[in-house]
N, C-alpha and C positions, 0 to 999 in steps of 0.2 A: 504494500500500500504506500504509493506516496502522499506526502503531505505539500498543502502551501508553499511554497517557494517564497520569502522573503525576500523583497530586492535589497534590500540595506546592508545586505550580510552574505555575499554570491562566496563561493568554495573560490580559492585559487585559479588563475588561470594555468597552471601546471596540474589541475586535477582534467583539464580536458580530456575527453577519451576514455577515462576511468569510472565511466557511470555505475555500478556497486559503491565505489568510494562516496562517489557524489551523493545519491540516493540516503547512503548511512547518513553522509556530511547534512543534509535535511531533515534527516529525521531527529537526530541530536540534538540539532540545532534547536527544533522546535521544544522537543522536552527541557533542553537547557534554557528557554526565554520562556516553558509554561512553571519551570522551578525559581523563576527571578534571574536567573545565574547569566553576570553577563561575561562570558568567554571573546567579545572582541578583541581585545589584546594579545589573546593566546588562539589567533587564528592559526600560522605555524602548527604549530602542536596539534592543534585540534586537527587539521588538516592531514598528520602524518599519523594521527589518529584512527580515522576513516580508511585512510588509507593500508594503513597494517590490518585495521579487524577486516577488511574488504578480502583480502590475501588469505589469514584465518578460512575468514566461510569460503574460500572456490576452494581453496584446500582441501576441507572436508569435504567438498560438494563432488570433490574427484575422486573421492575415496580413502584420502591418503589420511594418515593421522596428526594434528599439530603437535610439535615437539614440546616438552615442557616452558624448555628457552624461549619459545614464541609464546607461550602459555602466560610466564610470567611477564613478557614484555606487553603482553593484552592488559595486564590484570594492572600494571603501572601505570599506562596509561590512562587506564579507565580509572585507576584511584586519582590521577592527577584531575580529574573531572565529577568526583563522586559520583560516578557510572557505574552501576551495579545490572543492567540491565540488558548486557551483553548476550546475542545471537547466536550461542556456540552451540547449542543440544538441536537434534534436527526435530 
């Protein structure tokens, strides 16, 4: 499901192409501005954010298993955002 596209707050222009990243990049988005949380400063991060959990899910989606290493680097991420609500169980 997508959501709303906000113009105030567009993903990178280096996420072009990467539509799973983007898709997450909006969906975040919106639960980080329906929780107050304002993340414009930490677009960066947030961006390489979307962009690893994006990698995670085609990962799984091929079959293959994420390693722990990618595991925890999900789980810092998502802690830098108090994201608890992470895609990873099919």
């Amino acid at each position: 499901m997508m959501v709303d596209k906000p113009t105030d707050f567009p993903p990178p222009e280096w996420m072009d192409g990467l539509e799973l990243a983007k898709e997450i990049w909006w969906k975040k988005l919106e639960e980080f501005k329906k929780r107050g949380m304002d993340v414009e400063q930490f677009q960066s991060l947030l961006a390489h954010y979307c962009c690893f959990e994006a990698q995670i899910i085609k990962k799984r989606e091929s079959g293959e298993i994420p390693t722990a290493e990618e595991l925890s680097v999900l789980r810092d991420l998502a802690n830098s955002f108090y994201d608890t609500g992470l895609e990873l169980v099919d």
